[in-house]
N, C-alpha and C positions, 0 to 999 in steps of 0.2 A: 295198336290198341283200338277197337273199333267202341264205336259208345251208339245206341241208339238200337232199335230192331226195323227190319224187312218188313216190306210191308205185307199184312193179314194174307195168308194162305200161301206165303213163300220161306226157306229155311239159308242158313248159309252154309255153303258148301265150304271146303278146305278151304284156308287163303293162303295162297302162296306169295313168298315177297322175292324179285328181285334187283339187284344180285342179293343170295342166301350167305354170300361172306362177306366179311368188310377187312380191312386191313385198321389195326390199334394198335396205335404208337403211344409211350409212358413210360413212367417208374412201371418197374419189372413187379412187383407186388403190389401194384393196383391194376394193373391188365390182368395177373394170374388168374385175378378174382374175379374178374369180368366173367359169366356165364351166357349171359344172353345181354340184348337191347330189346328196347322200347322206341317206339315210334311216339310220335303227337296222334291225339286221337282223331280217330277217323269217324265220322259222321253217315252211317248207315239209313237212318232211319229212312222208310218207305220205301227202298229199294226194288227193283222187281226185274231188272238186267244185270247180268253180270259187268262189273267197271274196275277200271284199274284209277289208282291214288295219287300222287306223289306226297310221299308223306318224308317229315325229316324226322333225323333220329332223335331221339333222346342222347344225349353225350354227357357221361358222369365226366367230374372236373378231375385235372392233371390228365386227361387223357385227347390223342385225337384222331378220329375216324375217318378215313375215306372209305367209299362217299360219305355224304352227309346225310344225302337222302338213297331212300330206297321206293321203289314203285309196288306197290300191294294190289295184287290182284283179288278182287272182293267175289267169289261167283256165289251166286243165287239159284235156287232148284226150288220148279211150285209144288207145293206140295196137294198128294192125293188123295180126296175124300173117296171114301168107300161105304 
């Protein structure tokens, strides 16, 4: 979860995180239910290079995830006045 905006006249591009899978160990009907994760928010603001994070997961309870953390690739594109 990124929180914050790039700085004036730049946009953010994809973010890619990885690794894109994790390995969830639990009760069988609270992984089921598992759709996605959440990371700790990441702090953007002013940005104007592309940067990678280490950011940790969020981990709902009875459950546990390798890794813990994932690395979030943040890119940035300036954007063009016409």
């Amino acid at each position: 979860m990124t929180t914050g905006n790039v700085d004036s006249g730049y946009y953010v591009r994809p973010i890619s995180i990885n690794p894109s899978t994790v390995t969830i160990e639990g009760p069988p009907d609270i992984v089921a239910g598992i759709t996605y994760l959440s990371t700790d928010e990441i702090n953007i603001t002013g940005l104007i290079t592309d940067k990678t994070y280490t950011a940790n997961l969020v981990i709902p309870a009875s459950v546990s995830i390798t890794p813990k953390q994932v690395q979030v690739q943040v890119s940035v594109g300036q954007s063009s006045t016409q």
